[in-house]
Structure formats: structure tokens, C-alpha cells
C-alpha positions in Angstrom: 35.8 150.2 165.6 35.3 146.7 166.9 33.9 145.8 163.6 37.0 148.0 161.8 39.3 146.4 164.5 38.4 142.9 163.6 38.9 143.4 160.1 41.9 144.5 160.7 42.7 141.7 162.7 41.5 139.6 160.3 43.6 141.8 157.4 46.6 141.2 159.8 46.2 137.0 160.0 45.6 137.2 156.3 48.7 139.0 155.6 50.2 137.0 157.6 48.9 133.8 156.1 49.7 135.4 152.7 53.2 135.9 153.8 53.9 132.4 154.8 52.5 131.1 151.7 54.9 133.0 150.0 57.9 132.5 151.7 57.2 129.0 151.1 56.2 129.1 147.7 59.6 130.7 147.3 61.6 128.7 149.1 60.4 125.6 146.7 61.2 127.3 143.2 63.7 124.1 143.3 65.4 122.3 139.7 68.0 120.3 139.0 69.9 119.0 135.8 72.2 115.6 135.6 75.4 117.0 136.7 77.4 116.2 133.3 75.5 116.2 130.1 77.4 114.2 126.8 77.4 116.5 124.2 75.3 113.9 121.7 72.8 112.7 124.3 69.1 113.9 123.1 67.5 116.9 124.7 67.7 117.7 128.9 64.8 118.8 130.4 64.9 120.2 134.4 63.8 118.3 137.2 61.7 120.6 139.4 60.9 120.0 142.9 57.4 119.3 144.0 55.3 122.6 144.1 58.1 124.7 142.4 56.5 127.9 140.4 56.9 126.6 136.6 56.3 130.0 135.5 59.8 131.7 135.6 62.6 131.8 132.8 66.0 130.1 132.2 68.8 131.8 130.9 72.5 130.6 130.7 76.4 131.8 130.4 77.2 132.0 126.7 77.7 128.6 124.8 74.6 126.6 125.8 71.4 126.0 124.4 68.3 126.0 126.2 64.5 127.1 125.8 63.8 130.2 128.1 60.3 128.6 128.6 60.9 125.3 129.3 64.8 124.8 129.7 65.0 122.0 127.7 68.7 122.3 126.9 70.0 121.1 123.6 73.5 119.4 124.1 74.3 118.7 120.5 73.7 122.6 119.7 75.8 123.2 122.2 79.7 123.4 122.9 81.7 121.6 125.3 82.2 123.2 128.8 80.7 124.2 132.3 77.9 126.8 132.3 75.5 128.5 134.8 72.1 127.5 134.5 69.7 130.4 136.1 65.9 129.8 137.1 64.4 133.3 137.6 60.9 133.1 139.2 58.4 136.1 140.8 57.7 136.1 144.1 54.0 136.6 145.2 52.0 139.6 147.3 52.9 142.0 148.8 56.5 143.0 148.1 56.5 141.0 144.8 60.6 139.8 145.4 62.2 138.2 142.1 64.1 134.9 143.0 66.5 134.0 140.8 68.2 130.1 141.4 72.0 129.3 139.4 72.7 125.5 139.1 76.1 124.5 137.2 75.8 122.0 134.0 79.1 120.3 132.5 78.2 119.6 128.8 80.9 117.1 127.5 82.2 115.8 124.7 82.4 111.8 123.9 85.1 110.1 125.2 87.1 108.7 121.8 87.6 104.8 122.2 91.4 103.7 121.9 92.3 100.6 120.3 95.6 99.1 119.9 96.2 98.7 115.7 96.4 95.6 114.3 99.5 94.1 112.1 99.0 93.4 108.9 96.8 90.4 108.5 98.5 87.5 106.4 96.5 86.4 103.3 94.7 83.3 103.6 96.3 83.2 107.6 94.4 82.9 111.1 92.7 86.3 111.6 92.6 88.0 115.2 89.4 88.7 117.0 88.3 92.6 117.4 88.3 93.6 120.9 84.5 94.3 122.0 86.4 96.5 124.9 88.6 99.8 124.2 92.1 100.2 126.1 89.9 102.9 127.9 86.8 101.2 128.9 84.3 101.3 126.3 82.2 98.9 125.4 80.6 98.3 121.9 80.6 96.4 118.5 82.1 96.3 115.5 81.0 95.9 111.9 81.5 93.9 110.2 82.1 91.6 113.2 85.2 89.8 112.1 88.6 90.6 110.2 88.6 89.2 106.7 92.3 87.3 105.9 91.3 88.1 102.7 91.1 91.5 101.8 92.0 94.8 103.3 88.8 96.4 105.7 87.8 99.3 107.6 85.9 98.4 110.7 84.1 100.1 112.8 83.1 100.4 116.4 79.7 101.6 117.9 79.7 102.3 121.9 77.0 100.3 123.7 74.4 103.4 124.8 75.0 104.9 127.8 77.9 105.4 127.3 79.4 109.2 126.0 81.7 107.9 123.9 81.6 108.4 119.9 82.2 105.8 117.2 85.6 105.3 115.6 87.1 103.2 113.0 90.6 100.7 112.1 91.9 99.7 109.3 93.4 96.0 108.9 95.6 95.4 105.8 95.5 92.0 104.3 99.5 91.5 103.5 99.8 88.8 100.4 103.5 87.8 100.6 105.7 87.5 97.4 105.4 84.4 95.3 108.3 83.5 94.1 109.1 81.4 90.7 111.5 79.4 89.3 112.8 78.9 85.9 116.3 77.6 85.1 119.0 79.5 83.3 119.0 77.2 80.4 115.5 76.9 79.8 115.6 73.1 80.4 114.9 70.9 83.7 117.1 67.9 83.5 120.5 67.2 84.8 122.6 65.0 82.8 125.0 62.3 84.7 127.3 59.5 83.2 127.7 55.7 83.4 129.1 56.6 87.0 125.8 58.5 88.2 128.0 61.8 88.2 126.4 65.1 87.2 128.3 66.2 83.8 125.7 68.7 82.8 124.2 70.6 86.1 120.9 72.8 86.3 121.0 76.1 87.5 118.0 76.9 89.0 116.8 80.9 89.0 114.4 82.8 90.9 114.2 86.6 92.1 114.7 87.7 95.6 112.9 91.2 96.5 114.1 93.0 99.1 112.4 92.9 102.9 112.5 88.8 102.5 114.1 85.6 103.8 114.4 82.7 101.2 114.6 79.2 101.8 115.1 76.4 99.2 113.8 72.9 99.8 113.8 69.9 97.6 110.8 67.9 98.1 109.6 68.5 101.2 113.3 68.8 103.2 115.3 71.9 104.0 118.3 72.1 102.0 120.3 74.1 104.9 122.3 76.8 104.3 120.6 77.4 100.5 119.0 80.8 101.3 119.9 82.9 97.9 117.9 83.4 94.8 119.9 80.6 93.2 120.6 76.8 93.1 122.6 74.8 91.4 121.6 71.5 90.6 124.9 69.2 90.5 124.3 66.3 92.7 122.3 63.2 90.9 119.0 61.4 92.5 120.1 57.3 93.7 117.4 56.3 92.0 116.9 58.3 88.5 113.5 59.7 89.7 112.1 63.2 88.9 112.9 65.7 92.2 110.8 69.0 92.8 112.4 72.5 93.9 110.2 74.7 96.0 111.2 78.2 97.5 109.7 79.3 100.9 110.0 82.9 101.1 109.2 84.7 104.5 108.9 88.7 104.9 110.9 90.3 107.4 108.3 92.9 108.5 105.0 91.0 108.8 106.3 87.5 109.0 103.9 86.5 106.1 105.4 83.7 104.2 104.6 81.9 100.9 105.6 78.6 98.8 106.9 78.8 95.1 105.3 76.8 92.8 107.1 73.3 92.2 110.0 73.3 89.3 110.3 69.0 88.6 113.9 68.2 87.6 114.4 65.0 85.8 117.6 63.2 85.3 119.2 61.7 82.1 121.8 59.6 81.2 121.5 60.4 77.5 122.9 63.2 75.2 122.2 66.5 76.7 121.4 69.4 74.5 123.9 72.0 73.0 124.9 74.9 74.6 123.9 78.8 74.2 122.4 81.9 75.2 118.9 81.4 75.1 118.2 84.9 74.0 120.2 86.4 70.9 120.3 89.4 69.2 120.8 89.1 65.2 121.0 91.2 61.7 118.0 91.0 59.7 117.9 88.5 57.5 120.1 85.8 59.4 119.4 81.8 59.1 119.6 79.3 61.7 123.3 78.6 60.9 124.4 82.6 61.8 122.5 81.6 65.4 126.0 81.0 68.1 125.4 77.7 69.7 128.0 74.9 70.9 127.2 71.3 70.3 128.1 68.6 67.8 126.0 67.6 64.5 123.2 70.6 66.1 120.3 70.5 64.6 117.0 72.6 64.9 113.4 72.4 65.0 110.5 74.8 65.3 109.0 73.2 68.5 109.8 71.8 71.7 109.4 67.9 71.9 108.1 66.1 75.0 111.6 65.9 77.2 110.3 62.9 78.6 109.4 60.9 75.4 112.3 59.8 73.7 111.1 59.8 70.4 112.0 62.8 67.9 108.7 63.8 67.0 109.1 66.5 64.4 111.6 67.3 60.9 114.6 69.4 61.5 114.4 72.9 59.8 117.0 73.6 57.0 119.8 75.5 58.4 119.2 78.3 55.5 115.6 78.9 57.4 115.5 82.6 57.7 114.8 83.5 61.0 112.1 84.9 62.5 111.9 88.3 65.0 110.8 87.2 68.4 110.7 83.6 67.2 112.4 81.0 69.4 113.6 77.8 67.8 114.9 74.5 69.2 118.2 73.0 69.3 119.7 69.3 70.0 122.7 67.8 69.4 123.9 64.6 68.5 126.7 62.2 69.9 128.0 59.1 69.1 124.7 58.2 66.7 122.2 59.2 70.1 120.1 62.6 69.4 119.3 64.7 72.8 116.2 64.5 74.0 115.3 67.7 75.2 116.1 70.6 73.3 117.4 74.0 73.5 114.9 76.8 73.7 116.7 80.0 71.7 114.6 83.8 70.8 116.3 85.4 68.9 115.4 89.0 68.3 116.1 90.9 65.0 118.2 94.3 64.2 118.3 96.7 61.6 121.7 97.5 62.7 124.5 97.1 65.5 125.3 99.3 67.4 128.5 101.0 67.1 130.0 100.0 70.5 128.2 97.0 70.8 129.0 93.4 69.3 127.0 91.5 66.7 125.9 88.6 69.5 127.8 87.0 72.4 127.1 83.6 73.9 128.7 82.1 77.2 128.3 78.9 79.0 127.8 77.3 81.8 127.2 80.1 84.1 128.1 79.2 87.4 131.1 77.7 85.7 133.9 76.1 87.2 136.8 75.8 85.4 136.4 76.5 81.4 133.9 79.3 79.9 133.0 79.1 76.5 132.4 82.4 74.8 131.7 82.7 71.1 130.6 85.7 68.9 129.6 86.6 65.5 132.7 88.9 65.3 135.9 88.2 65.8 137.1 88.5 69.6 140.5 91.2 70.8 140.3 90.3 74.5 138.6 89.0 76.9 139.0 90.4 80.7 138.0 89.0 83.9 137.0 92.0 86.1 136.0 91.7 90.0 133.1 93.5 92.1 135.4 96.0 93.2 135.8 97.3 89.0 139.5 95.6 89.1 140.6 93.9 85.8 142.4 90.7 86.8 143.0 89.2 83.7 143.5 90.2 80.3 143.4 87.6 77.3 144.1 88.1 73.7 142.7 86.6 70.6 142.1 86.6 67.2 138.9 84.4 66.8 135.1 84.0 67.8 135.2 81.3 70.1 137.2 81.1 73.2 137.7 79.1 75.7 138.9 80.8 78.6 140.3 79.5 81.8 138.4 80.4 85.3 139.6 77.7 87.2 142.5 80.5 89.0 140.2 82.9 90.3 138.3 82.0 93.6 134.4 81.2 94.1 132.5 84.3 93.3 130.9 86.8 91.2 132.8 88.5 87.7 132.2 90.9 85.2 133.6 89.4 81.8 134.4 92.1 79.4 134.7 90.8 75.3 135.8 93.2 72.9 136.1 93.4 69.3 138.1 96.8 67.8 135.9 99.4 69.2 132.7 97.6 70.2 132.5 95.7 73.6 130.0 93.5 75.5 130.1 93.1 79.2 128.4 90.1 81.0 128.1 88.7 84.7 129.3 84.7 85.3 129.1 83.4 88.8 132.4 81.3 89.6 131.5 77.7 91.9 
């Protein structure tokens, strides 16, 4: 019995023993996981404490990815949201008790970094710098590195690690203003002027003015104030004689973008100017140079342009029976008192099988702005002429029974008119601008 009693003494301090051990074994089964998880950081293993049994399972609520061995958890595979991790682990002898430990994991997703767009970039203009800092704290880079001024881009930005944000991306448009031209109504560049230095035959200059932009004429390099529309009249001379240059700076309203015509030189003559026309006329087949509608004295034409700044004539006139040409443009001067002009008249003329019924054979007007007298002249023979306003009124009436007219604008007040010419049943209806 002594012997039996000792053994069971000794059974007793072994279960005993045995039962601490345990207890303590237990009470150590101990893990942990970072308390939010981004959804595209790399695999999560557990941290266990020191002397933790590694031989139990993980399981989780619905949504999350881990290894039941291990408990690596797979964020990517995963969805956003807060789960309950569980570490299930066996106890040891005698009562074998099942331990199971819950921990809470917060998989997220990447915070999207914010950037305030950027305007539309200015060709050619000073670009701004990409922020290396999102309106909500993250940091990264971008590439490419720096905003082209030349052409439109998508950029994008790449978080600095450690960080759960995700990439994103802005697009900066290049904005290449307007450039405007200019041309003058005539086709020529040269303002005549008298003994006196007073402009007899002005230039109008042209150019087109799209909409969404401010325009701005300058001659030379000066402002001319208060010029701002797509025309200019050229009707003051130059003190000395010299050449000027016309530019147009155009801004646009939205993006502030702005842009420089080319120059238009305008040189100034005290000689014979050239005759006046429409530079583009429509003609029968089979017409000569004599049927084309031009005002001038002793006219004559060539087949090209001389230098306008050379005053010799360097070419042959072409016989007024020369049959003309579709799409061809030919070249008129004039002559007064003995002195030919030196620059000549640029006229196309484009040929038709037939008229029109309602239309008339050709009509030519000049000067356009006009001032007081407008010249209009036709291959038929001109009814009426009327002078009709913006508003569609007719404020004049004139009737005639020939195919040149000279009709009086000097009543009506600075502004724009519809001229109507008709002839029987056909009619033609053009636009004059009234200085």
C-alpha cells in the first residue's frame, strides 16, 4: 500500500504537473494580425506568441482568404470588409478541451488619390508642375514627370509604398489657339494717296473671327485701340511713304490661349492704282477677256502678276478676244493720263454652261466699305437696285435701264446692307458695309 500509496501520490503530483502544463500551454495559443490589411498588400501571415501550439486551424466569416494550415491570408483574393479570424487549437491530457481564439481583420481597399484637373495647357506656353502630393495626402510620382506644352498627355501617378492607395491617371490638353490670316478684299496691298498725301484708294483688310475669341489689330507693333473686329480699313497714309505691317492678336475666351497673325505688309503709292472689280466672276462658256465686268480707263490684261514693287511692266498684254479660261485668274491695270498701274488686279473667273434662271449673268460692286458712290455693273441689263437693312426692310428702291450704276449711299448711316440687283425675273443679292 505504501508502495501503491506512493504511486499514487506520485500519479497525483504528475497529474497535477500535467494539468498546469496544460493550462498554460493553453492559455499561450496567442496570434495576432495588423489590425487593417490593404486590399493589394502581398500575403499576411499571423504573428503567434512565444510557445503558442502551431498545430490548430484558421477559419474565417465568409469573404476572406486564408490557408487553414498556416493562415496566411490573401488580401488581393479577398473583398473589402471586417471579418472574424478564428484559431482553433486542442488542448492536451486529460480532459482534451478544444480552444478556439477570434481576432477581427479590416481588409481595405486603396485609398484613390485626388487631384485637382489641370486647364488646358497653351501650346508652346509655360507648363505647370504635377503635384508629387494628392489633395488627400498621398504621396508618389508621376510619369512622364512633366506636362508637355506641346501635345496632349495622359499622366500618371504611382503612390510611394506603404501607402494603400492605388494608382490613377490626368489628362492635360494642349490648347493651340486660332491663327488668324489676313488677305485684303481686293487682292492687292497698297493704298493709293494724291499729291496731298490723302488716301484716294483705301485697303480693306479681311480676316475671320471664330466664335469663343477676342481680336485685336495692331499695326507694327502698337495697338490700334478700339479695332477689335474681323476687319480694317486702311484709309489713313504713312508720313513717310514706307511699307506698314498689319498683325491680328487673337485671345480665346475660355483658356486665355492667345496667338499672332502672320504679318500683311501694306505699301503706299502715289501712282495709278489698278481698276476696279469683283475679283471672282462667274461667266458663259466661251467668254473673252472683254465680256469680264471691270471699271477702269484704257484696262488692260495680262496672264501674271508683276512685282507691285518694281515699276517696270514686265510682261505683253493679252488680246482682249483671249478666250478665257475656267478657274483661270488674269490680271488687270489701268492707265491714266499716259502712267500704267503698277500693281494689278487679280480676277478668277469660273465658267458656266448655263445661268441660272433666277440668277444674273455676273455682278460686280465697288468699294466695299463704301462711302458715298457704289458702283455696280452686270452683264445684263439692271431693273432696280434696292438698299435693304439687317432688320429685311427695303429702304430704297432705284430704277434703271442699263448695266452700270452708280448708286448713291451717302443717305443711309454707317452700317451693314443687303443690296438687291435685279434684271426681269433673275436677281442677285450682295452684302456692302457702309463707313
Amino acid at each position: 500500500m505504501y508502495i501503491f500509496g506512493i504511486q499514487i501520490i506520485i500519479m497525483k503530483k504528475l497529474y497535477i504537473l500535467l494539468l498546469v502544463v496544460f493550462v498554460g500551454f493553453v492559455g499561450n495559443a496567442q496570434f495576432s494580425y495588423p489590425s487593417t490589411i490593404c486590399i493589394n498588400s502581398p500575403s499576411v501571415m499571423p504573428d503567434f506568441a512565444p510557445n503558442t501550439n502551431m498545430g490548430g486551424t484558421f477559419s474565417s466569416s465568409p469573404g476572406l482568404l486564408i490557408n487553414p494550415v498556416t493562415g496566411e491570408i490573401n488580401p488581393g483574393a479577398s473583398a473589402p470588409g471586417t471579418y472574424l479570424v478564428f484559431y482553433t487549437v486542442t488542448a492536451g491530457p486529460p480532459d482534451f478541451i478544444t480552444q478556439t481564439y477570434a481576432r477581427t481583420v479590416i481588409i481595405t481597399p486603396p485609398v484613390v488619390s485626388q487631384f485637382t484637373s489641370i486647364a488646358p495647357v497653351c501650346f508652346g506656353g509655360a507648363a505647370p508642375i504635377l503635384p508629387p502630393t494628392s489633395i488627400n495626402g498621398i504621396t508618389g510620382t508621376w510619369s512622364p514627370v512633366s506636362i508637355s506644352s506641346t501635345a496632349s498627355a495622359t499622366y500618371t501617378f504611382t503612390p510611394n509604398s506603404g501607402q494603400c492607395a492605388a494608382s490613377t491617371t490626368m489628362s492635360v490638353t494642349v490648347f493651340s489657339a486660332y491663327a488668324p490670316f489676313i488677305e485684303s478684299a481686293s487682292g492687292l496691298n497698297t493704298v493709293y494717296v494724291d499729291e496731298n498725301n490723302q488716301v484716294v484708294v483705301p485697303l480693306e483688310l479681311v480676316s475671320e473671327m471664330p466664335e469663343g475669341y477676342g481680336y485685336q489689330w495692331y499695326e507694327d507693333i502698337t495697338l490700334i485701340p478700339e479695332v477689335t473686329g474681323a476687319n480694317y480699313t486702311v484709309n489713313t497714309a504713312s508720313l513717310t511713304g514706307s511699307p506698314r505691317s498689319y498683325r491680328i492678336y487673337v485671345t480665346h475666351a475660355d483658356t486665355g490661349c492667345h496667338n499672332f497673325s502672320s504679318q500683311f505688309m501694306v505699301y503706299q503709292s502715289g501712282g495709278t492704282p489698278p481698276p476696279f472689280a469683283d475679283r471672282n466672276q462667274n461667266l458663259p462658256s466661251g467668254a473673252t477677256l472683254a465680256d469680264i465686268i471691270v471699271s477702269g480707263t484704257e484696262v488692260r490684261w495680262y496672264a501674271s502678276a508683276n512685282d507691285k514693287n518694281n515699276n517696270t511692266v514686265n510682261s505683253v498684254p493679252l488680246p482682249m478676244s483671249t478666250l478665257l479660261v475656267d478657274n483661270a485668274t488674269y490680271y488687270a491695270s489701268q492707265t491714266i493720263n499716259g502712267s500704267e498701274s503698277v500693281e494689278r488686279l487679280p480676277v478668277t473667273v469660273q465658267l458656266v454652261l448655263g445661268i441660272g434662271e433666277n440668277e444674273l449673268a455676273s455682278v460686280s460692286y465697288f468699294p466695299n466699305p463704301v462711302k458715298n458712290s457704289l458702283t455696280i455693273k452686270a452683264l445684263n441689263t439692271i431693273d432696280t437696285i434696292s438698299v435693304i437693312n439687317l432688320l429685311g426692310q427695303v429702304l430704297k428702291t432705284t430704277t434703271h435701264n442699263q448695266a452700270e450704276v452708280i448708286e448713291n449711299m451717302s443717305e443711309f448711316g454707317a452700317g451693314t446692307y443687303f443690296i438687291r440687283v435685279s434684271s426681269g425675273s433673275r436677281t442677285e443679292v450682295f452684302k456692302v458695309v457702309k463707313q
